[in-house]
PALO-189723 format. One record per residue (C-alpha): chain; y, x, z; residue number from 1. Coordinates in steps of 0.02 Angstrom, whole numbers, plus 32768, in hexadecimal, padded with zeros to 4 digits. Each point is the difference from the previous one (the first is absolute). Layout:
# residues N
   mol      Y      X      Z   seq
     A      Y      X      Z   NUM
...
# end
This chain:
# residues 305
   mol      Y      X      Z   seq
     A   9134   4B9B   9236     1
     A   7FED   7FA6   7F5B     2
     A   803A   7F43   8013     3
     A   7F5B   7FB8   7FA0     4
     A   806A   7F61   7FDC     5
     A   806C   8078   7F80     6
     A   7F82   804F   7FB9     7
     A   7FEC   7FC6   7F43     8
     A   7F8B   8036   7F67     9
     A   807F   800A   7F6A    10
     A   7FF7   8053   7F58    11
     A   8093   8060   7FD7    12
     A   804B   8085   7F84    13
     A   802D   80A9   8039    14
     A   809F   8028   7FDE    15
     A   8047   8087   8043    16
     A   7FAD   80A5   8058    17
     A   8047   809D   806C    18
     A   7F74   8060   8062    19
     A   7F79   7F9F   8042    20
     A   8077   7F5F   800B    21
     A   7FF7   7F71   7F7E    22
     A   806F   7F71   7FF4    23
     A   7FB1   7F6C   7FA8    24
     A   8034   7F67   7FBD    25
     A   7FA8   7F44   7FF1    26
     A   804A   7F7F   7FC3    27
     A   80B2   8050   8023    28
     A   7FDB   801D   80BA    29
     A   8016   80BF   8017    30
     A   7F74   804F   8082    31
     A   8008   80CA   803B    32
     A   7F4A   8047   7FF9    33
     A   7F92   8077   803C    34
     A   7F52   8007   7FC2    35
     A   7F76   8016   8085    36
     A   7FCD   80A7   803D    37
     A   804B   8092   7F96    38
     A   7FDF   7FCC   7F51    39
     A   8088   8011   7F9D    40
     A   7FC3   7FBD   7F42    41
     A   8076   7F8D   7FE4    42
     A   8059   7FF2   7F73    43
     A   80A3   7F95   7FC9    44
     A   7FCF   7F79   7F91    45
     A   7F6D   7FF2   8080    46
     A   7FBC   7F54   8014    47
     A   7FC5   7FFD   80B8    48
     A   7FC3   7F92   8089    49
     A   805B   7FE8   8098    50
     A   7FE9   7FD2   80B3    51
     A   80AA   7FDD   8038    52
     A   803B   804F   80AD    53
     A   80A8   7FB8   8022    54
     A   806B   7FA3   7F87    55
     A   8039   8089   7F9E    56
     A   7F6D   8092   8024    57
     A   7F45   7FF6   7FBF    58
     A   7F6E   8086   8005    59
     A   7FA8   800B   7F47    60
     A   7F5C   7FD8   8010    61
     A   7FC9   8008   7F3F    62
     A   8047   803E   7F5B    63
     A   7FC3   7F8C   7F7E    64
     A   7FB7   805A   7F6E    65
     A   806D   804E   7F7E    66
     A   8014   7FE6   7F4D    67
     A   8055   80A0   7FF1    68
     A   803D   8084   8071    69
     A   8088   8098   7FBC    70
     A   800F   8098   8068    71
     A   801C   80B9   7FEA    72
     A   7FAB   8094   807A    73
     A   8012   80B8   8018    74
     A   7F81   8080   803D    75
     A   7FF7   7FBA   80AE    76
     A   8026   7F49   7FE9    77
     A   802D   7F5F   7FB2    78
     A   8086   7F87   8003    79
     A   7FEF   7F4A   7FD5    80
     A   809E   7FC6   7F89    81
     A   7FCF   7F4B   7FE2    82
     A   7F65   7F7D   7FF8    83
     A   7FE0   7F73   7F7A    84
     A   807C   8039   7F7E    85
     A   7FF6   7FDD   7F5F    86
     A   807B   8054   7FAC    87
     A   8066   80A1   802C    88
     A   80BC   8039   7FC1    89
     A   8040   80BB   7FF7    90
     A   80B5   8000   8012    91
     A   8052   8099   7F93    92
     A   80A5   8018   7FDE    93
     A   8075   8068   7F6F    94
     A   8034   805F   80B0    95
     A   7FD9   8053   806E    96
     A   7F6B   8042   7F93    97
     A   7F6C   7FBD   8035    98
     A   7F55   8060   8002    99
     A   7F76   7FEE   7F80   100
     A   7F74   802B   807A   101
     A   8016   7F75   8064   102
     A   801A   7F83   7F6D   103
     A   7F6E   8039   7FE4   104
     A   7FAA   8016   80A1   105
     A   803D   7F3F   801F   106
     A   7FA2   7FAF   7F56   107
     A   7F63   8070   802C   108
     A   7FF5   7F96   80A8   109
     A   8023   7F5E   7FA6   110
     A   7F90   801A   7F88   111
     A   7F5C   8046   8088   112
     A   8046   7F5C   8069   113
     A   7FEE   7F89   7F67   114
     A   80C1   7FDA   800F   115
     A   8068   7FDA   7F7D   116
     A   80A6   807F   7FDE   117
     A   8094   7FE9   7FB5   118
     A   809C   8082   8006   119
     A   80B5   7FC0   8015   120
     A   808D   8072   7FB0   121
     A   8089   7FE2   8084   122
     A   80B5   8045   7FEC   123
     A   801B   7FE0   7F2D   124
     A   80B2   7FE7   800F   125
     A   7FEA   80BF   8024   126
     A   802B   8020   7F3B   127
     A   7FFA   80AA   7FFB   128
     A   7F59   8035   804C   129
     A   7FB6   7F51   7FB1   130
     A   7F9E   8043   7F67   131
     A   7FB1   809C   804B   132
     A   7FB6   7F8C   8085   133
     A   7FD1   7F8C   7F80   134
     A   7FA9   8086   7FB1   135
     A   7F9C   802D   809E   136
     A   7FDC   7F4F   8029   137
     A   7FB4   7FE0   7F55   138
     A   7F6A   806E   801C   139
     A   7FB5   7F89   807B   140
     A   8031   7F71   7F9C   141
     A   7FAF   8048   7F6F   142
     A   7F54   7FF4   8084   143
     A   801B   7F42   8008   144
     A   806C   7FF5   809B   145
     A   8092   7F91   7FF2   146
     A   809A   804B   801E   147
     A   8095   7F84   8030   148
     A   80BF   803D   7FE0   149
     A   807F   7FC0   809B   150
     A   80A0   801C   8049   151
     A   7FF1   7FCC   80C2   152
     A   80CC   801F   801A   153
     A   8044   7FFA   7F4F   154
     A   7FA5   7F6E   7FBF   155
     A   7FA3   7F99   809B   156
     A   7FEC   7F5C   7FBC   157
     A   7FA7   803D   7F58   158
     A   7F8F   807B   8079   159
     A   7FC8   7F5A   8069   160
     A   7FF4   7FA8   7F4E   161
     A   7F81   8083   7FBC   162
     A   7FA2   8019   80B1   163
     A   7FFB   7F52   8059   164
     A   7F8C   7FC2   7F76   165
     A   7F8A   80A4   8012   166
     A   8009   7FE5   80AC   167
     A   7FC1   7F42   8010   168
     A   7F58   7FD4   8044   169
     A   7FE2   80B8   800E   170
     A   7FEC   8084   8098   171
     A   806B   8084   7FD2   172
     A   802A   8097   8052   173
     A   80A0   8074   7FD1   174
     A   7FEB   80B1   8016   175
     A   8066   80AB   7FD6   176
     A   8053   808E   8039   177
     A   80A5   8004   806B   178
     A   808B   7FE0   7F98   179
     A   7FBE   7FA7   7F51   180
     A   804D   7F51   8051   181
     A   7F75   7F92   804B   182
     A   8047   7FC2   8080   183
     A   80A3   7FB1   7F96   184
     A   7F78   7FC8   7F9C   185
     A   7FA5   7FA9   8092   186
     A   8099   7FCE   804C   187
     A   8035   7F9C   7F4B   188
     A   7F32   7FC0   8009   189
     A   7FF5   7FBB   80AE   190
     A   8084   7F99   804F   191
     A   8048   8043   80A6   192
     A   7F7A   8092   7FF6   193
     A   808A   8061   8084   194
     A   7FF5   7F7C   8079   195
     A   7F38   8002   7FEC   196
     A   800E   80BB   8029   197
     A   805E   7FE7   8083   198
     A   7F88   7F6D   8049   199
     A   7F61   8075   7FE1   200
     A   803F   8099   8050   201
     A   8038   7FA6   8096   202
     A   7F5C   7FBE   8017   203
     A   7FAB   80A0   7FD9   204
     A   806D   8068   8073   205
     A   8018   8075   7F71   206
     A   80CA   8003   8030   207
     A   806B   8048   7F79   208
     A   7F62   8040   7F8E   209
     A   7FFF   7F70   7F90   210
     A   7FE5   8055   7F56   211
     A   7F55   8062   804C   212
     A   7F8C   7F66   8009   213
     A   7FB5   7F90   7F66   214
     A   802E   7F4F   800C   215
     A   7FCA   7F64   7FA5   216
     A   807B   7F65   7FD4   217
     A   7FA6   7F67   7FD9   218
     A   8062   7F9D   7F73   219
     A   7FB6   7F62   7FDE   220
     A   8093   7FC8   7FA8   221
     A   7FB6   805C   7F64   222
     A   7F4C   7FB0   8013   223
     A   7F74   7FF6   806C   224
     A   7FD4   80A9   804B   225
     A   8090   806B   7FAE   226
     A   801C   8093   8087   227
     A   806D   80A0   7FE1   228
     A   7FD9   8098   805E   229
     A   807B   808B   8023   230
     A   7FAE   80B5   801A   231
     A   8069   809B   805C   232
     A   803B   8064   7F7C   233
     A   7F99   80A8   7FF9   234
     A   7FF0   80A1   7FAA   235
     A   7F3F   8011   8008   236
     A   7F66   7F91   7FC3   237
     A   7F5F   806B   803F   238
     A   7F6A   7FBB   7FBA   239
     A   7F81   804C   8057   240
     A   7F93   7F80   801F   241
     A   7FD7   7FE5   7F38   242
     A   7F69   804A   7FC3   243
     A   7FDE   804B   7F59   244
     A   7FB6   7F70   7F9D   245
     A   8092   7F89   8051   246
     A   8065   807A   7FB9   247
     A   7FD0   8010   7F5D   248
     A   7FF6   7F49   7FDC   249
     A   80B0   7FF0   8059   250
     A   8062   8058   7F82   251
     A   7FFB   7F80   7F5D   252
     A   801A   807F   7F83   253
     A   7F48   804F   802B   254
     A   7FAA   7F4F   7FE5   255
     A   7FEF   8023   7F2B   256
     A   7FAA   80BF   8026   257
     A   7F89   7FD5   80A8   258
     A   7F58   8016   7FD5   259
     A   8020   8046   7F67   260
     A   7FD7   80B8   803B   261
     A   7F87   807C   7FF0   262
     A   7FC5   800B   80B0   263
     A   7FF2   7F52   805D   264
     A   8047   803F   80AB   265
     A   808C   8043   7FA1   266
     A   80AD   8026   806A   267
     A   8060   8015   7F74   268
     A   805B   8098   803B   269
     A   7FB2   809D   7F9B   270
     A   7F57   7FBC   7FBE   271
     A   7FE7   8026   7F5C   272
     A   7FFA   7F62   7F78   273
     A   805C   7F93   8079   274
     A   8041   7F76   7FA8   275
     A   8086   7FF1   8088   276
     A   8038   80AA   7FF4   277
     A   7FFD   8006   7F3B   278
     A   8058   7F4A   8014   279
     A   808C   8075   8061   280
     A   8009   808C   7F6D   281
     A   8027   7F8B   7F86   282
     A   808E   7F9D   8051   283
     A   7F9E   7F6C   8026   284
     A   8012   8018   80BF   285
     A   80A8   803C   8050   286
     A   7FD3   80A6   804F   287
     A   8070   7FE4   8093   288
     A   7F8F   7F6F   8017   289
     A   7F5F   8067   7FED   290
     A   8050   8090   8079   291
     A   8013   7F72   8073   292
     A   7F41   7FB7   8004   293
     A   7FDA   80B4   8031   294
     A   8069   8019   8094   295
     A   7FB9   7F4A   8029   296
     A   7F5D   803D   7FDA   297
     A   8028   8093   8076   298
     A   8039   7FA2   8092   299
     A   7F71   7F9C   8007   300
     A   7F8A   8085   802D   301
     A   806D   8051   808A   302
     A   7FE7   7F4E   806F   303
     A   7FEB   801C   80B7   304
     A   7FFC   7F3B   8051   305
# end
């Protein structure tokens, strides 16, 4: 039985979710959560209401409306990466090669979410594979994404001196496959981020599974409402739940050539006098990019939830 003399309306921040169990934080004071019945919409980043339960437990009683919400889905479902962001960072490296697709797959969701991207080139001290990955890295620059050069283990202070700054005042989350150096990057960002880790997986129960949960670290030390938020690494970014004008609009380089075809409902695939498609034949669109929106294009007709 609920004590009623515990029980407390607070606003809090989600930061940290495995399952159906949320821990939250307000004002510093860490709750565990559960939302009522089986809903389980809740993203991190999440600002929520709270009727507390115990001193350190609460059941969510309210998500507050987003601003923005990022998350990726296959044919059968979706999975919520993060709430309220406002800007998100791809972490490649010069090795292990990273993958194209989901570079690309990743600034498709910013863009559809209304997110800001930005790509960090992790692992420069890494001379010899340096100006190939330049090379692939300069194709989404050359789209108007900013692409930041670091060294998380050669060089750490100059990678906090180039990202602290792009970091302030800002929701950002960090995202990338296994291996491209995220976490030494998140680990240089955020102060005692292992002992955080640690904290947030005791309270989740999650055991020794700390990398497969997004967590947020609030860092008010670079300004009012800076947050950091640090994704599982993964190999896949479905984006199933995008439909076909989202998609159009969500790859930039399409923006000069929409409405500029012959037929208005256009899907710029194998229409004739698409000005897409002749945008493509004459090297003004990457192809790998245009091979991409189809797949897309593809996957979100085969959606089953």
């Amino acid at each position: 039985m609920n004590n009623p003399k515990l029980q407390q309306k607070l606003t809090a921040t989600i930061i940290a979710a495995h399952g159906r169990h949320y821990l939250a934080e307000a004002d510093g004071r860490k709750l565990q959560c559960v939302t009522r019945g089986k809903k389980t919409n809740v993203a991190v980043g999440d600002i929520v209401q709270i009727t507390t339960t115990s001193n350190d437990q609460g059941v969510i009683d309210k998500i507050e409306e987003r601003s923005t919400l990022l998350y990726r889905s296959d044919q059968y479902k979706s999975k919520l990466l993060a709430a309220n962001l406002t800007q998100l960072f791809i972490v490649v490296a010069t090795e292990p090669g990273f993958a194209d697709d989901l570079v690309s797959r990743s600034l498709v969701a910013a863009e559809a979410a209304g997110i800001k991207a930005h790509l960090i080139l992790n692992k420069t001290d890494v001379a010899a594979a340096l100006p190939r990955t330049r090379e692939r890295v300069a194709a989404y620059g050359s789209l108007g994404y900013p692409v930041h050069e670091v060294s998380a283990t050669a060089r750490p202070e100059e990678a906090v001196q180039i990202l602290q700054p792009l970091m302030a005042g800002q929701s950002s989350i960090l995202i990338g496959q296994s291996g491209m150096g995220k976490s030494s990057l998140i680990n240089l960002l955020v102060p005692d981020a292992d002992i955080a880790v640690r904290e947030i997986s005791a309270a989740l129960d999650t055991g020794k599974h700390t990398t497969t949960f997004t967590r947020l670290y609030q860092l008010p030390e670079l300004g009012a409402g800076t947050a950091i938020i640090d994704s599982p690494g993964f190999q896949e970014f479905g984006l199933y739940h995008l439909t076909e004008g989202m998609l159009e609009r969500a790859f930039v380089e399409f923006a000069p050539y929409l409405g500029h075809c012959k037929f208005y409902n256009c899907r710029h695939l194998i229409e004739p006098q698409c000005a897409v498609l002749e945008a493509v034949a004459e090297g003004k669109i990457a192809r790998m990019r245009h091979t991409l929106y189809g797949q897309l294009l593809h996957e979100s007709s085969q959606t089953l939830y």
